[in-house]
MDTraj code that builds the backbone (N, CA, C; nanometers):
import mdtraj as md
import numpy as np

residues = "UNK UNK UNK UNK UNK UNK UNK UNK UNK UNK UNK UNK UNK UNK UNK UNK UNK UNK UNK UNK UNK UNK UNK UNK UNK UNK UNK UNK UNK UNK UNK UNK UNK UNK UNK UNK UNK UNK UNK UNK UNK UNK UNK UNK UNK UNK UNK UNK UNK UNK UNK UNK UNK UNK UNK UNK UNK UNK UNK UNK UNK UNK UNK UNK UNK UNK UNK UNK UNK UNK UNK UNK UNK UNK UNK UNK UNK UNK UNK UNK UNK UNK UNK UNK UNK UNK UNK UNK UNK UNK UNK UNK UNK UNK UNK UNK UNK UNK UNK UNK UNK UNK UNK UNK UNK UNK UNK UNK UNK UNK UNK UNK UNK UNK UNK UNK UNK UNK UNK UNK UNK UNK UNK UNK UNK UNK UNK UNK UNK UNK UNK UNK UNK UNK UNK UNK UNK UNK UNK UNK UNK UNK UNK UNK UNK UNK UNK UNK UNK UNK UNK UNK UNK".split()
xyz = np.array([
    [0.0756, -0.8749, 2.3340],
    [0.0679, -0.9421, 2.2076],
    [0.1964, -0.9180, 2.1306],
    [0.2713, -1.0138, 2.0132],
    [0.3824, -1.0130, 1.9861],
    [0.3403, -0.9170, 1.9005],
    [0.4768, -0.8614, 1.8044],
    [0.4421, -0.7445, 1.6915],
    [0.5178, -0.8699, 1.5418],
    [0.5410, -0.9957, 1.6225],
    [0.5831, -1.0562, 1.5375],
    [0.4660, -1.0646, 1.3799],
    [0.5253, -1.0732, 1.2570],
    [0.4400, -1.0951, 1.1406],
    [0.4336, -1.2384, 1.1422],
    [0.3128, -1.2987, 1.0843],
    [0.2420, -1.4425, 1.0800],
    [0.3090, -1.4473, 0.9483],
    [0.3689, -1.5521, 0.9285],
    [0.4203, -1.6478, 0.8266],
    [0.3730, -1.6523, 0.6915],
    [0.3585, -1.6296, 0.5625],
    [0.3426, -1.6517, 0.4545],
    [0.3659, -1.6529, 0.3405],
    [0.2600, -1.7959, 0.2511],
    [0.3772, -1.8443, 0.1647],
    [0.4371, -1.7147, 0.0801],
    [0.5966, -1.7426, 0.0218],
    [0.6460, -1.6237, -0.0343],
    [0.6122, -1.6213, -0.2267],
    [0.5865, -1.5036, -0.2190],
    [0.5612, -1.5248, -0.3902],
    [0.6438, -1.5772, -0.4958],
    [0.5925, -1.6283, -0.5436],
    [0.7167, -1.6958, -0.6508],
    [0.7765, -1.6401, -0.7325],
    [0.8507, -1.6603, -0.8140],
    [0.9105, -1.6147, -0.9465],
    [0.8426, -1.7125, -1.0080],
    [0.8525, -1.6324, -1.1863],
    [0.8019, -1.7595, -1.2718],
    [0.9285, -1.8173, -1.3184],
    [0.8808, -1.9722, -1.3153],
    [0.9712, -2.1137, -1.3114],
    [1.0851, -2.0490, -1.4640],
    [1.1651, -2.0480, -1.4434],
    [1.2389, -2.0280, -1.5741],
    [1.2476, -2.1213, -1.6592],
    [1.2743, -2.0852, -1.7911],
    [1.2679, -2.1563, -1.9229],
    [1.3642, -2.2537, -1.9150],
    [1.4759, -2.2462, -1.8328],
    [1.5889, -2.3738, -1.8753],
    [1.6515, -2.3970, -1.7494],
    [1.6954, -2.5155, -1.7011],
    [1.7521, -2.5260, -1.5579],
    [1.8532, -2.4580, -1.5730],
    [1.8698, -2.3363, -1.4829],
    [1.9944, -2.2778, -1.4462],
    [2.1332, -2.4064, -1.4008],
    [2.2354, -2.2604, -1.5138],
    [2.3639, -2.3126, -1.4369],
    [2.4050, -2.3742, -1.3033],
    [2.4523, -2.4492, -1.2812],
    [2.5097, -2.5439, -1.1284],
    [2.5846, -2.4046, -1.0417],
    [2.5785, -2.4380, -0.9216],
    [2.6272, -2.3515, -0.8554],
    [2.7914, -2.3748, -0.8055],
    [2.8439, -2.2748, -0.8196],
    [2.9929, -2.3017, -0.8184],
    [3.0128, -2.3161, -0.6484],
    [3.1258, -2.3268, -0.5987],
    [3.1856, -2.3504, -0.4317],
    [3.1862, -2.1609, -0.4077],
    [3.2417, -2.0719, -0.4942],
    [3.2504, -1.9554, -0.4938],
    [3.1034, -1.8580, -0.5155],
    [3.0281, -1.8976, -0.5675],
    [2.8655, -1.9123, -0.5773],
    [2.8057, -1.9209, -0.4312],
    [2.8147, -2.0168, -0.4003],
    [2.7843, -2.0835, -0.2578],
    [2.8342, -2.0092, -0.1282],
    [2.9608, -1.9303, -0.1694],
    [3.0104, -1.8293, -0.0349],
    [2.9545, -1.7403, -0.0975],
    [2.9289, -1.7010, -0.1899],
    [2.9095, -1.4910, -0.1862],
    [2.7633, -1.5344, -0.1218],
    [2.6531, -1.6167, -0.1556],
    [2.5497, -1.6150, -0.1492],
    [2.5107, -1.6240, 0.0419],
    [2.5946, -1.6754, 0.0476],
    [2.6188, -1.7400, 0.2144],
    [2.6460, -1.5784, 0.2846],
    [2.7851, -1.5379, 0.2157],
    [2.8129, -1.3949, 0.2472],
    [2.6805, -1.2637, 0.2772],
    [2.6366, -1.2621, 0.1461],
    [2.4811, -1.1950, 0.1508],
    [2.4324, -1.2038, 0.2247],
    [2.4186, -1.3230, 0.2575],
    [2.2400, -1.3556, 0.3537],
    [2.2978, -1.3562, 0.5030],
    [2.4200, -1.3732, 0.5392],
    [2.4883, -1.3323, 0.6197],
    [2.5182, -1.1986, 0.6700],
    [2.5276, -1.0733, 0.5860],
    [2.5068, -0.9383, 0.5717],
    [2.3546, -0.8543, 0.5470],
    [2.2567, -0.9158, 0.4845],
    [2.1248, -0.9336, 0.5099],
    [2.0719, -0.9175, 0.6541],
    [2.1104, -1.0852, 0.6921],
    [2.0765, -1.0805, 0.8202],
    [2.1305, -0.9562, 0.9538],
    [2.2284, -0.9657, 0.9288],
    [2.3103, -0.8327, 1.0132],
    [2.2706, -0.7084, 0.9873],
    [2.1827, -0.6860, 0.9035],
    [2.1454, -0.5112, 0.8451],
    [1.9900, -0.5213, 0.9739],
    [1.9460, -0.6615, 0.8701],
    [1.7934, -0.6437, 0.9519],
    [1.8208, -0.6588, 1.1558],
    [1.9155, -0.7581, 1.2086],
    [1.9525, -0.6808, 1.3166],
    [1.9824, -0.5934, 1.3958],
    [2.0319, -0.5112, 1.2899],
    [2.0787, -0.4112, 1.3330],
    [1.9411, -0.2923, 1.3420],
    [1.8842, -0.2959, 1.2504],
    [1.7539, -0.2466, 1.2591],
    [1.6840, -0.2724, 1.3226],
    [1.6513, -0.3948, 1.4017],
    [1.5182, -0.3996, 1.5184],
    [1.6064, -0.3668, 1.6420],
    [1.7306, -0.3838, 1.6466],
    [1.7687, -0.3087, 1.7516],
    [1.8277, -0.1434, 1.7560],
    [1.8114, -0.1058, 1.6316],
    [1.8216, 0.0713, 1.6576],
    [1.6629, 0.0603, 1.7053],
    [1.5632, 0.0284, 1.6265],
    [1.4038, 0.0651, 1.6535],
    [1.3777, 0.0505, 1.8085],
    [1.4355, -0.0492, 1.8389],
    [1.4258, -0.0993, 2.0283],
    [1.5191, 0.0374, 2.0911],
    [1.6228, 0.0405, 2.0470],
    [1.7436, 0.1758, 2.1338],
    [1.6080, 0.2391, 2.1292],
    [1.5180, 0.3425, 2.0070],
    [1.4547, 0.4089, 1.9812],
    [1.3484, 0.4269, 2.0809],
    [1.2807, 0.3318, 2.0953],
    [1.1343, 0.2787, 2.2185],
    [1.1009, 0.2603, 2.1520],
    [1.0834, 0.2232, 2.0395],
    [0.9575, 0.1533, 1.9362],
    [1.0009, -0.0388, 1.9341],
    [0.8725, -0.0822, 1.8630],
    [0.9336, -0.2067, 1.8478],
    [0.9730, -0.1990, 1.6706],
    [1.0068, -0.3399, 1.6255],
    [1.0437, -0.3444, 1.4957],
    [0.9347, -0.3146, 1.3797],
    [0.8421, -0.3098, 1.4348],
    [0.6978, -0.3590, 1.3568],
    [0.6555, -0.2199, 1.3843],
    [0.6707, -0.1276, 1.4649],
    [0.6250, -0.0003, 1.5120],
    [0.7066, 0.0790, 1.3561],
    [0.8405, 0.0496, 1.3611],
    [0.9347, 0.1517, 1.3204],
    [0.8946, 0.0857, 1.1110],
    [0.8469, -0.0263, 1.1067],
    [0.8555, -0.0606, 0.9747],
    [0.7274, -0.0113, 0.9485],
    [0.6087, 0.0113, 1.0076],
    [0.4855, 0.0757, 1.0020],
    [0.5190, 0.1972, 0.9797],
    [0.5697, 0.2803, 1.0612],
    [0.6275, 0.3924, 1.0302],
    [0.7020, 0.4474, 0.8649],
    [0.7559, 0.3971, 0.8625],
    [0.8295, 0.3668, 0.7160],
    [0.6891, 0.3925, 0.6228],
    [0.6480, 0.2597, 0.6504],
    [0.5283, 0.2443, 0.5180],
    [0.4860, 0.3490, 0.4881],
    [0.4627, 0.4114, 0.6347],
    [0.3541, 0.5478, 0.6157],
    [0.4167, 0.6412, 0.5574],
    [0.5060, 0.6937, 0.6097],
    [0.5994, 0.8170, 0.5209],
    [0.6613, 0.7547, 0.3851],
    [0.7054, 0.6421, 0.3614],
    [0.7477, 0.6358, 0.2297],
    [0.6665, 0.5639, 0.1307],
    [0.5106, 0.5742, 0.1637],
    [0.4544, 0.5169, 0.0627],
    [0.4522, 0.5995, -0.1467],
    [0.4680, 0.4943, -0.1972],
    [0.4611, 0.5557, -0.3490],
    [0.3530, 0.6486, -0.3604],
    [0.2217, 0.6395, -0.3645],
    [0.1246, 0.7466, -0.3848],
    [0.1688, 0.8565, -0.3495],
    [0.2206, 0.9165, -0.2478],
    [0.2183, 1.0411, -0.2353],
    [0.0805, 1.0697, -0.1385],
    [-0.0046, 0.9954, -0.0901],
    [-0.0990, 1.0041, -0.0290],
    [-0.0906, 0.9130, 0.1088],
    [-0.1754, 1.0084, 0.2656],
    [-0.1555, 0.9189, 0.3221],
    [-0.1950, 0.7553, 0.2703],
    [-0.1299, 0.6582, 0.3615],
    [-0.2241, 0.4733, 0.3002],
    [-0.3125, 0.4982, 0.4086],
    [-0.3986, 0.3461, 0.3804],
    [-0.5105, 0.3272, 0.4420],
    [-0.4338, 0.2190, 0.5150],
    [-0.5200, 0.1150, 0.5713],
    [-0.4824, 0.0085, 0.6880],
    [-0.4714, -0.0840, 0.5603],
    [-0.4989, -0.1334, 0.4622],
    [-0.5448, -0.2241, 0.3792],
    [-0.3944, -0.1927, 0.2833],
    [-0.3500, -0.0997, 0.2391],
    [-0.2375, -0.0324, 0.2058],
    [-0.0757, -0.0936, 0.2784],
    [-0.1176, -0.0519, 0.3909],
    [-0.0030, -0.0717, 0.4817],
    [0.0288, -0.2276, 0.4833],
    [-0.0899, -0.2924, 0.5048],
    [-0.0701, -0.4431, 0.4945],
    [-0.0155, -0.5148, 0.4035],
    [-0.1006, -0.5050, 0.2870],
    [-0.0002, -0.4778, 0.1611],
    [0.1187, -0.4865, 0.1852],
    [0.1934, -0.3394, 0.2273],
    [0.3470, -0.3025, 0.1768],
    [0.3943, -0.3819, 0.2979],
    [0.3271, -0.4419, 0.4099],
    [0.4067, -0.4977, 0.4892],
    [0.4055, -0.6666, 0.4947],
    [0.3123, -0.6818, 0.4166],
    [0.2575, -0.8501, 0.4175],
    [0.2630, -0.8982, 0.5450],
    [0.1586, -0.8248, 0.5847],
    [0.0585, -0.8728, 0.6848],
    [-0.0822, -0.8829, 0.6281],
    [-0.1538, -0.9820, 0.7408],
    [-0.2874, -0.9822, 0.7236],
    [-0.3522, -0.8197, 0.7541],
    [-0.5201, -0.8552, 0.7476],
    [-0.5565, -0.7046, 0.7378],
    [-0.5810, -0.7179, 0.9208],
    [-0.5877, -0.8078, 0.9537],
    [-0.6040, -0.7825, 1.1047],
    [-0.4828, -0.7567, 1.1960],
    [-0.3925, -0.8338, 1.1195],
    [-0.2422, -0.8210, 1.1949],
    [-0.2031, -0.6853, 1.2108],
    [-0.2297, -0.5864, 1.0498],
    [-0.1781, -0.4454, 1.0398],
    [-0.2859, -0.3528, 1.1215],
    [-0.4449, -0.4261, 1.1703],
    [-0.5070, -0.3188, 1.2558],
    [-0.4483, -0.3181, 1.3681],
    [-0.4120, -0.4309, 1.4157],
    [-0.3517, -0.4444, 1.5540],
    [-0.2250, -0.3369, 1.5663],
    [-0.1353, -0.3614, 1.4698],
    [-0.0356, -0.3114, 1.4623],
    [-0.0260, -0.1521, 1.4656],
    [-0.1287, -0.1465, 1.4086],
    [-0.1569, 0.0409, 1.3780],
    [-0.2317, 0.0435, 1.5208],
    [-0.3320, 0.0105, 1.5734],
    [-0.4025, -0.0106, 1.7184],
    [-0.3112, 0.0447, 1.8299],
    [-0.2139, -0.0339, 1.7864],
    [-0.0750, -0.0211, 1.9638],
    [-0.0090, 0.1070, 1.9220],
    [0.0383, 0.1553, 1.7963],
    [0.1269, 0.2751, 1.7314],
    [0.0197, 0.3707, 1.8236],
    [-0.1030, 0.3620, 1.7185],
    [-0.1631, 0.4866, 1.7814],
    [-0.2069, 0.5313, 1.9894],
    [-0.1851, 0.4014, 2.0010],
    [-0.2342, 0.4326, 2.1529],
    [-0.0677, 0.4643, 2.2159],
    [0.0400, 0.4769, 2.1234],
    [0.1835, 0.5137, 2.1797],
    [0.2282, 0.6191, 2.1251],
    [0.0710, 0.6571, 2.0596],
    [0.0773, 0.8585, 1.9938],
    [0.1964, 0.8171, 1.8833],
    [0.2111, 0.7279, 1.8084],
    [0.2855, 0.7678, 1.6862],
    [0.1900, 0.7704, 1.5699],
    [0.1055, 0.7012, 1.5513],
    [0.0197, 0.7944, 1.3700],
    [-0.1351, 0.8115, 1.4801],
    [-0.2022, 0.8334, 1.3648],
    [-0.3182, 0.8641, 1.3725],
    [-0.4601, 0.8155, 1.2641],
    [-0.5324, 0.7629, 1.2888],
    [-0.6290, 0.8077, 1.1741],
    [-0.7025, 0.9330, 1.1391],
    [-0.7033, 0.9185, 1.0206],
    [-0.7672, 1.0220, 0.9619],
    [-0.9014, 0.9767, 0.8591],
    [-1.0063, 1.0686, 0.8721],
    [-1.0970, 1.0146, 0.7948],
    [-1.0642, 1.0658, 0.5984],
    [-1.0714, 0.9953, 0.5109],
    [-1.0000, 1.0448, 0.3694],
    [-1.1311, 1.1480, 0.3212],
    [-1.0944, 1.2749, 0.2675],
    [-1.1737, 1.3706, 0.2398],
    [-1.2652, 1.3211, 0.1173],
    [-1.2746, 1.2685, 0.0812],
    [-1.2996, 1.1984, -0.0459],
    [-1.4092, 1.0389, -0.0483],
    [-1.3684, 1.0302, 0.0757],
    [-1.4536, 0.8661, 0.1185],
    [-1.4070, 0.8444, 0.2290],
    [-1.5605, 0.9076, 0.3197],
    [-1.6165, 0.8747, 0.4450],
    [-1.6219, 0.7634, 0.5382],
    [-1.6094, 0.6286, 0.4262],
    [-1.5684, 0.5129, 0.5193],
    [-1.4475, 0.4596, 0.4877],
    [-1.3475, 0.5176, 0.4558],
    [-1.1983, 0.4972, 0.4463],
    [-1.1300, 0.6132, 0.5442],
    [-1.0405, 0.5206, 0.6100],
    [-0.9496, 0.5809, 0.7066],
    [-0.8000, 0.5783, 0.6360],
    [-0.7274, 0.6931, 0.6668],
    [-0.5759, 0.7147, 0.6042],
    [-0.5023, 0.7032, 0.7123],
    [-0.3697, 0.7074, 0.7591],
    [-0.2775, 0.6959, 0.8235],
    [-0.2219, 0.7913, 0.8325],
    [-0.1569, 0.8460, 0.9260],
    [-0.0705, 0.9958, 0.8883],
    [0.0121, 0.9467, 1.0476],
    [0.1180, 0.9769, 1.0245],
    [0.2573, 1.0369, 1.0912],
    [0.2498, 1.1294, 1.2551],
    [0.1921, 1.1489, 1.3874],
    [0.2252, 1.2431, 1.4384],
    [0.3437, 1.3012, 1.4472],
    [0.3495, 1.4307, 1.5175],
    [0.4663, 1.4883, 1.5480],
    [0.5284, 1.3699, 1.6033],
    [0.5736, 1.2766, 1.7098],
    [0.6479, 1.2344, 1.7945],
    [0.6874, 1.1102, 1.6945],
    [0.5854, 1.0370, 1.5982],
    [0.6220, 0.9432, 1.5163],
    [0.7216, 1.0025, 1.4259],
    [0.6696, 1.0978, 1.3639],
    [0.7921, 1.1634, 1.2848],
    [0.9239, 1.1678, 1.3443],
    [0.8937, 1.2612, 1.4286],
    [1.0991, 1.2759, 1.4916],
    [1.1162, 1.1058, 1.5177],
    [1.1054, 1.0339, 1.5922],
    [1.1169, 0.8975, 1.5826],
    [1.1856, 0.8087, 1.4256],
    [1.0862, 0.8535, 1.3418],
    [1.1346, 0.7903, 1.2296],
    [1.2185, 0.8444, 1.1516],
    [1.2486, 1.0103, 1.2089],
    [1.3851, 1.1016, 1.1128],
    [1.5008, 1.0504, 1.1801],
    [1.5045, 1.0204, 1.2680],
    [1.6026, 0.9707, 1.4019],
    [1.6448, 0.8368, 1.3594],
    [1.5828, 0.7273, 1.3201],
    [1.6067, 0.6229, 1.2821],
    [1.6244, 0.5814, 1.1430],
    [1.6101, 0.6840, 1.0690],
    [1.6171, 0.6792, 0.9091],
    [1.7779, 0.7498, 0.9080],
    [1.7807, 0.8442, 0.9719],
    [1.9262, 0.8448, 0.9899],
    [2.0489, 0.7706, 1.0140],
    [2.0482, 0.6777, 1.0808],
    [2.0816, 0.5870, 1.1329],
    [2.0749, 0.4563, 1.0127],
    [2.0321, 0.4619, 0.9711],
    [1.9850, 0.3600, 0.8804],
    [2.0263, 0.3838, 0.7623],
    [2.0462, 0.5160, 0.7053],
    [2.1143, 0.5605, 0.5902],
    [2.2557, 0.5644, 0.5850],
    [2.2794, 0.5828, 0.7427],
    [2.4543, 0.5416, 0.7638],
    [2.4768, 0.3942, 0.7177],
    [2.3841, 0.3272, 0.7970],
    [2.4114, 0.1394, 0.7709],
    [2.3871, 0.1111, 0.6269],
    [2.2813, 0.1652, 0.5754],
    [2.2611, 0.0956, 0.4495],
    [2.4287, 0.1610, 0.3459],
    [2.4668, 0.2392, 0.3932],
    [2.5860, 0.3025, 0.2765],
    [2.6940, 0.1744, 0.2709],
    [2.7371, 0.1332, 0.4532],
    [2.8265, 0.0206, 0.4786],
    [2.7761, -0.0999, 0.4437],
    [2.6348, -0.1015, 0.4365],
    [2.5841, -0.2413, 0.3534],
    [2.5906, -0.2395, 0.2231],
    [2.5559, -0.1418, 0.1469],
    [2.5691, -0.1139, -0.0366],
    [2.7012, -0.1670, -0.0339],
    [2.7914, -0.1391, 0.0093],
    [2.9688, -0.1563, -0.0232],
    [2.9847, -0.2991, 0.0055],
    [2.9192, -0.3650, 0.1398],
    [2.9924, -0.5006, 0.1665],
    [2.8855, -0.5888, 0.0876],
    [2.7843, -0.5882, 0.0462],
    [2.6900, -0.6334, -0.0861],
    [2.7528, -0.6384, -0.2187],
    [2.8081, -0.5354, -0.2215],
    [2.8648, -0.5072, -0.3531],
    [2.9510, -0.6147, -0.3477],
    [3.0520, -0.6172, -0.3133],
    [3.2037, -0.7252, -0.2819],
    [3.1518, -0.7871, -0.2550],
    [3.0125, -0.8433, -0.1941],
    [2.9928, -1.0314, -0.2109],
    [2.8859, -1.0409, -0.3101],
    [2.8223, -0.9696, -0.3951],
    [2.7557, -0.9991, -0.5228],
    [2.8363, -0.9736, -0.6569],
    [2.9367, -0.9388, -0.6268],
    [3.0540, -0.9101, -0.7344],
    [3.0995, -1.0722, -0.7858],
    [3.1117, -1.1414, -0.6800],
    [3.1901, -1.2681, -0.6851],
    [3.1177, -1.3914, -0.7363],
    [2.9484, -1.3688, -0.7855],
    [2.8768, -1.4549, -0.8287],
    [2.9520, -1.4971, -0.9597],
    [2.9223, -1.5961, -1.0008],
    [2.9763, -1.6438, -1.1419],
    [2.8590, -1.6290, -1.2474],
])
top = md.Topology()
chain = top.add_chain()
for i, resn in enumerate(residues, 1):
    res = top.add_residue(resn, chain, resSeq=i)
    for name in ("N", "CA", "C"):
        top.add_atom(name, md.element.get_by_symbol(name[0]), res)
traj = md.Trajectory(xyz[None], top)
């Protein structure tokens, strides 16, 4: 089964009060530039996660779990959420992790029919390994972002 995410619509912004300014020719490259450097970050990321043995969807699951805001493991319903997936897409997804020993469920001490997510040992080193890696790229991406969002008008 793919680990690809199912398609959906993206949330909007609210419609602004006045038609924005026209877009300049110099507008039109930084923006081009971006999404051009965008794209090359997120490449570069499903293929460290692949170098890794994980897939892309393994290593962004991963993420969720250790860097969720609460401070608490998430649940499956949580994860989906932060990943915008459906709730079946993220069982699946958590389904294959755990049968490749990277998280686990846990039952939540607090409520018996809620399951939490937690990290094994082997998911962890996995995701310290690739967060590394990733903190190098994101430094060379902050800088070449910078110099093409500088140039907006």
């Amino acid at each position: 089964m793919s680990d690809r995410r199912p398609r959906r619509a993206p949330e909007r912004a609210p419609a602004p009060s006045r038609d924005p300014a026209p877009a300049s020719e110099l507008d039109y490259r930084a923006l081009a530039r971006f999404r051009r450097s965008l794209r090359g970050f997120l490449h570069f990321s499903e293929e460290a996660a692949r170098a890794a043995g994980l897939t892309p969807g393994q290593h962004q699951l991963l993420l969720a779990i250790k860097g969720t805001d609460t401070g608490e493991a998430p649940t499956i319903g949580e994860v989906a959420e932060w990943l915008k997936l459906r709730h079946h897409s993220a069982v699946e997804l958590v389904d294959r992790a755990a049968a490749a020993g990277l998280v686990e469920r846990a039952q939540d001490p607090e409520d018996a029919r809620c399951q939490r997510l937690v990290l094994t040992d082997r998911g962890e080193r996995a995701l310290a390994r690739l967060t590394a890696l990733h903190r190098d790229e994101l430094r060379r991406f902050r800088e070449e972002t910078f110099d093409h969002l500088s140039r907006l008008g």
